[in-house]
DRENDRENGU-342016 format. One line per field, with one value per residue (C-alpha): x, y, z. Coordinates in steps of 0.05 Angstrom, whole numbers, plus 5000, padded with zeros to 4 digits. Layout:
<rovos>
xx	[X:...];
yy	[Y:...];
zz	[Z:...];
</rovos>
This chain:
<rovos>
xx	[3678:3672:3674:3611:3605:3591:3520:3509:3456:3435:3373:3358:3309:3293:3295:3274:3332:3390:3363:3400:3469:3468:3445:3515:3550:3515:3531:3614:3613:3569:3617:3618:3535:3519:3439:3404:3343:3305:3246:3196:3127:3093:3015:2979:2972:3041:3093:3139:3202:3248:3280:3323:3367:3406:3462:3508:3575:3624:3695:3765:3775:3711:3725:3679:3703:3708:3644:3614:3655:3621:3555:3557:3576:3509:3460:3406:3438:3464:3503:3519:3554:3575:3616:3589:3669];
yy	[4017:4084:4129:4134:4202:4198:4207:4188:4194:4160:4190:4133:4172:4101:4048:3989:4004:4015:3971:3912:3950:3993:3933:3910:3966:3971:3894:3909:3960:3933:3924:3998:4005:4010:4041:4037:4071:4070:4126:4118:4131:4069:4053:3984:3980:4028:4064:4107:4090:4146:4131:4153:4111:4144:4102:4112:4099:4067:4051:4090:4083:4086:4075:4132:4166:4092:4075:4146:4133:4062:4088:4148:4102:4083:4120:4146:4154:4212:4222:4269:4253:4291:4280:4303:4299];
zz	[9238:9282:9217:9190:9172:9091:9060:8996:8943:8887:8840:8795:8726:8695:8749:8710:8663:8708:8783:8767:8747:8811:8859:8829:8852:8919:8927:8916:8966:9016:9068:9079:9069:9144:9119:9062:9039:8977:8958:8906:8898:8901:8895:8898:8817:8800:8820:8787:8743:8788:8854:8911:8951:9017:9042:9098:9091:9145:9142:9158:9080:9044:8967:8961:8894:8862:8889:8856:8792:8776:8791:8748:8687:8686:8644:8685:8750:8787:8852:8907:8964:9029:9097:9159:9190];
</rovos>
């Protein structure tokens, strides 16, 4: 896996609602999830319903538009993804 040049993001507005559905998603794909990193704001009695996860994606043929596809079927979730090539 010497390609790892794709950055994607994933802005979850109700987390609660959709975790579950994109953990699915992230769970297909994760042979080509080389980093993963999930932003909320989190305090000892709360923490927010919104989220950000940043993955890096590896592989010469990253499903990338699938991958984007499923996850924007979810309500709630938005995505953006770039390639540094």
């Amino acid at each position: 896996m010497n390609n790892c040049s794709t950055i994607m993001t994933i802005v979850q507005d109700n987390r609660v609602e959709t975790a579950v559905k994109v953990q699915d998603v992230l769970t297909k794909y994760g042979c080509h999830i080389r980093v993963r990193l999930g932003l909320h704001d989190a305090a000892v009695n709360s923490c927010t319903n919104s989220g950000i996860i940043l993955l890096q994606l590896c592989g010469d043929d990253v499903p990338v538009k699938q991958m984007e596809q499923e996850l924007q079927q979810i309500s709630n979730v938005k995505v953006k993804y770039m390639s540094l090539d």
